[in-house]
VEXDREN-2710 file (C-alpha; in Angstrom, 1 decimal):
% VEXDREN-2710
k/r/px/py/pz
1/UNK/-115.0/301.0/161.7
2/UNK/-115.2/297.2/162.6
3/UNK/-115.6/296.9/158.5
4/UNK/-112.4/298.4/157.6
5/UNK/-110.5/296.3/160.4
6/UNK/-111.7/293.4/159.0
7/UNK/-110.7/294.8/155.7
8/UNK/-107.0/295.5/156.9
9/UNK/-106.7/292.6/158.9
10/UNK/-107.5/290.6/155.5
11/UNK/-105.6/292.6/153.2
12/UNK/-102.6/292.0/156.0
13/UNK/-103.0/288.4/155.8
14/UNK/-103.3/288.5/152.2
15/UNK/-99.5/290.1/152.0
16/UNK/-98.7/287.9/154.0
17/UNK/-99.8/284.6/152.7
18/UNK/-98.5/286.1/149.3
19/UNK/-95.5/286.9/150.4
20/UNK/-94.7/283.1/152.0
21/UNK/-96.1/282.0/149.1
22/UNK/-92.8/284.3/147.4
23/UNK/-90.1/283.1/149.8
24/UNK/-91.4/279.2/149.3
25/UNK/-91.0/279.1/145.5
26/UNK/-87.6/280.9/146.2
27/UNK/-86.7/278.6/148.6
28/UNK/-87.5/275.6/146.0
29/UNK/-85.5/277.2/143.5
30/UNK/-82.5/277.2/145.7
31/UNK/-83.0/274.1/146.7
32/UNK/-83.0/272.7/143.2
33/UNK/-80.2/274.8/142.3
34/UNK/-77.9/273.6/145.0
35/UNK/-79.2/269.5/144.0
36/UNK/-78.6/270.0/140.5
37/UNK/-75.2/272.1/141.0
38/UNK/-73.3/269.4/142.5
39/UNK/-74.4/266.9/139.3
40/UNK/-73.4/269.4/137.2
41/UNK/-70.0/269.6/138.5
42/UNK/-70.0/265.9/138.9
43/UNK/-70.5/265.3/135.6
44/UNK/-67.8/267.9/134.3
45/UNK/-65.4/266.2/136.3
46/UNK/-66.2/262.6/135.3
47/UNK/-63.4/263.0/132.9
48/UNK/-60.3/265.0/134.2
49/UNK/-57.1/266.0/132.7
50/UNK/-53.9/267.4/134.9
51/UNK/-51.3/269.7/133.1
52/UNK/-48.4/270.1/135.6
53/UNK/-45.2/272.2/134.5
54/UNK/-42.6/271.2/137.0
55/UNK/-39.8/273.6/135.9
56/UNK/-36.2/273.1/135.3
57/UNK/-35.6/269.8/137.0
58/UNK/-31.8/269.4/136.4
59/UNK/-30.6/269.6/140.2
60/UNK/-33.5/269.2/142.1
61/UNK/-35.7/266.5/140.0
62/UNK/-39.8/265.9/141.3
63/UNK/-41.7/264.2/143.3
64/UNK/-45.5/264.7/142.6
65/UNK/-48.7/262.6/144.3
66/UNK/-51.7/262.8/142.5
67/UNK/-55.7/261.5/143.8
68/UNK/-58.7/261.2/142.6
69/UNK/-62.1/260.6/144.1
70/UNK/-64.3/258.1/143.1
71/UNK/-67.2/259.7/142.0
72/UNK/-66.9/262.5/140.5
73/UNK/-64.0/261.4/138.6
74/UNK/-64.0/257.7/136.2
75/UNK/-61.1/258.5/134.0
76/UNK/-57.7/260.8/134.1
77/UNK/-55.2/261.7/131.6
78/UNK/-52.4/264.0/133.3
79/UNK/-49.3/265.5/131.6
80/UNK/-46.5/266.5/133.7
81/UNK/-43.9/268.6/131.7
82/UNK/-40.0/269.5/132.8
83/UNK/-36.9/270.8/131.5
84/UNK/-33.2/269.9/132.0
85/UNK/-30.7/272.2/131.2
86/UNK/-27.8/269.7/130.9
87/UNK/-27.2/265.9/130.6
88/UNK/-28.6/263.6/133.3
89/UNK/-29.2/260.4/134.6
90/UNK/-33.0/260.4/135.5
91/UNK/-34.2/257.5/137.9
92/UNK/-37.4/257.6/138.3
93/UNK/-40.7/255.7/140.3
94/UNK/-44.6/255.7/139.7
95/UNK/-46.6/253.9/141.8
96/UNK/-49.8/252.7/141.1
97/UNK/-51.4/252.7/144.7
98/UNK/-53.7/249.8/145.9
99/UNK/-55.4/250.0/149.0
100/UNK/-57.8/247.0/149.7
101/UNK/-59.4/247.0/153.5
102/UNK/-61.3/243.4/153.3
103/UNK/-62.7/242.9/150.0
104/UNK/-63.0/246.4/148.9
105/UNK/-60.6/248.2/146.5
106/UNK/-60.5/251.5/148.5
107/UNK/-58.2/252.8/146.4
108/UNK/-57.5/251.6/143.1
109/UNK/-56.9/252.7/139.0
110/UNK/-57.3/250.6/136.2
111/UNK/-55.9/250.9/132.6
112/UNK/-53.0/252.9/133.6
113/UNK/-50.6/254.2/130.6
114/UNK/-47.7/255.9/131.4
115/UNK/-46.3/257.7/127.4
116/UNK/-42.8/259.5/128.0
117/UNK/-42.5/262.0/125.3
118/UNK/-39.0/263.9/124.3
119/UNK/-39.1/267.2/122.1
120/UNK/-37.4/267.1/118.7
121/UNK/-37.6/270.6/117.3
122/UNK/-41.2/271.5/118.8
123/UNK/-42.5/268.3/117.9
124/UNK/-43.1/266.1/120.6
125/UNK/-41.9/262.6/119.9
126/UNK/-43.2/259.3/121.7
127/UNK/-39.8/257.8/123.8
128/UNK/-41.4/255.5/125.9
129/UNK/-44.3/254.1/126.9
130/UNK/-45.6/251.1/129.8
131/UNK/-48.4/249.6/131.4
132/UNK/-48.5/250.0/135.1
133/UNK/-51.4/247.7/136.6
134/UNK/-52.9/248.6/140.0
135/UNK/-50.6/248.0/143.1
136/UNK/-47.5/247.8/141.3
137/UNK/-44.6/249.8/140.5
138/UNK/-43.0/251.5/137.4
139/UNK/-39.1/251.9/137.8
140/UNK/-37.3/253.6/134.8
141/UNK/-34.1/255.3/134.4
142/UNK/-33.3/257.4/131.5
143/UNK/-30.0/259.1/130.4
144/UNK/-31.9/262.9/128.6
145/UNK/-29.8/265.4/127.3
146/UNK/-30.8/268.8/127.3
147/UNK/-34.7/269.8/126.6
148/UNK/-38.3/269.3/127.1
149/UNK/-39.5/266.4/128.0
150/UNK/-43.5/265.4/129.4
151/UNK/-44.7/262.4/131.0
152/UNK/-48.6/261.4/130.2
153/UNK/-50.3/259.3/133.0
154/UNK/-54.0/258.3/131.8
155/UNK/-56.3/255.5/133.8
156/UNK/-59.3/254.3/135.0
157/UNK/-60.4/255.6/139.0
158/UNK/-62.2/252.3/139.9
159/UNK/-61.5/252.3/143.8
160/UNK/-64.5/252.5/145.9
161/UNK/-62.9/255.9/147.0
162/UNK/-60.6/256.7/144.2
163/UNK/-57.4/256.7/143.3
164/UNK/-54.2/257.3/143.8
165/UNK/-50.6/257.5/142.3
166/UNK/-46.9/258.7/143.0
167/UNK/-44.3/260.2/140.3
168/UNK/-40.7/260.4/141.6
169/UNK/-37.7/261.6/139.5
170/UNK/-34.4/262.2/140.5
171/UNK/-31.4/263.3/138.5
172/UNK/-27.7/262.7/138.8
173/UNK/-25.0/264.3/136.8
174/UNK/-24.0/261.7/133.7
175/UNK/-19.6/261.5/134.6
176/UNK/-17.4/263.3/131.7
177/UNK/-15.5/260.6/129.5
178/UNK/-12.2/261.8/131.7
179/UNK/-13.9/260.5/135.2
180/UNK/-14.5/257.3/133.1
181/UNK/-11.3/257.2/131.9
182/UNK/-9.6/257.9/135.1
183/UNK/-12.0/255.3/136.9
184/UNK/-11.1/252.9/134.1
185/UNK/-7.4/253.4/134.8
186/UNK/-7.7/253.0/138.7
187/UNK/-9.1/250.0/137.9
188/UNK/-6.3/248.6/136.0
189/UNK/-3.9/249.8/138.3
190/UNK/-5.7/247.6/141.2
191/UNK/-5.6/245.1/139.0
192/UNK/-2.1/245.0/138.4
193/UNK/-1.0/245.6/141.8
194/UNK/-2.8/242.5/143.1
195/UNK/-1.3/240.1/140.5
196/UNK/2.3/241.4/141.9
197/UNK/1.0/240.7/145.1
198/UNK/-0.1/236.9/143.9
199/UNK/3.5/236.4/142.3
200/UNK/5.0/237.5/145.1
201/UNK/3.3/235.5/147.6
202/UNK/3.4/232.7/145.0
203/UNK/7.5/232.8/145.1
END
């Protein structure tokens, strides 16, 4: 009787030193797995790219902030696409944010291109393009007709946190040739009535 306790006590502690043995390599694995995970993703986002379809912008225009963190992501190149259904007057801002707390770069991208692309019967066709260095500011303005148009941002994330940057464009309706005309007239007008005035005050 005393034999076959023994027995079941060590067959019990057996399972059961078996079984820990089960639930440590598990545990390992997991442990692995959730290390290595993160790299992985790290690594797939070292380089991102951004496709952003703002719509028909005609009335409304956009204002867009994009940020990256530094790591996972070293470089970016972003396309913002948008349509206008009539002729406009686009002024527009990016801003290349720089945010230094000491001597550190917080926030801060390197190598920044801005391309503005027009499309000429489904081709895409190279408009304009600057260079926007960290902490300063891009201001455009662009008469477009009617279309597709994208805007390509690519750079460098070398903050010691990342990154950051602002697109802003805002449309205004481009005056017929008859608001011109009728501007141009007023102007003459004006003109004429204050060199009456003159010769009047002269005599």
């Amino acid at each position: 009787m005393i034999t076959k306790m023994a027995e079941l006590q060590c067959l019990s502690l057996y399972l059961l030193i078996f079984t820990l043995n089960i639930g440590i390599k598990i545990m390992k694995t997991l442990i692995k797995t959730g290390l290595v995970a993160p790299f992985i993703l790290a690594t797939g986002m070292a380089n991102a790219a951004l496709v952003q379809n703002f719509g028909d912008v005609t009335t409304i225009g956009f204002d867009y902030v994009q940020s990256y963190n530094n790591p996972p992501t070293a470089t970016f190149d972003d396309q913002y696409e948008f349509q206008l259904s009539s002729l406009v007057n686009m002024d527009g801002l990016l801003g290349n944010i720089l945010q230094t707390v000491g001597q550190v770069d917080e926030l801060r991208i390197d190598n920044m291109v801005v391309d503005f692309y027009a499309d000429n019967a489904g081709s895409w066709v190279l408009a304009d393009s600057w260079n926007v260095a960290a902490g300063q500011d891009l201001i455009y303005h662009e008469v477009l007709g009617a279309g597709s148009y994208f805007i390509n941002i690519a750079g460098d994330v070398t903050g010691e946190i990342g990154g950051t940057y602002d697109l802003t464009g805002v449309t205004s309706a481009v005056p017929e040739p008859s608001t011109y005309a009728l501007m141009l007239g007023g102007l003459g007008l004006v003109g004429f009535m204050t060199a009456r005035r003159r010769k009047e005050n002269l005599a």
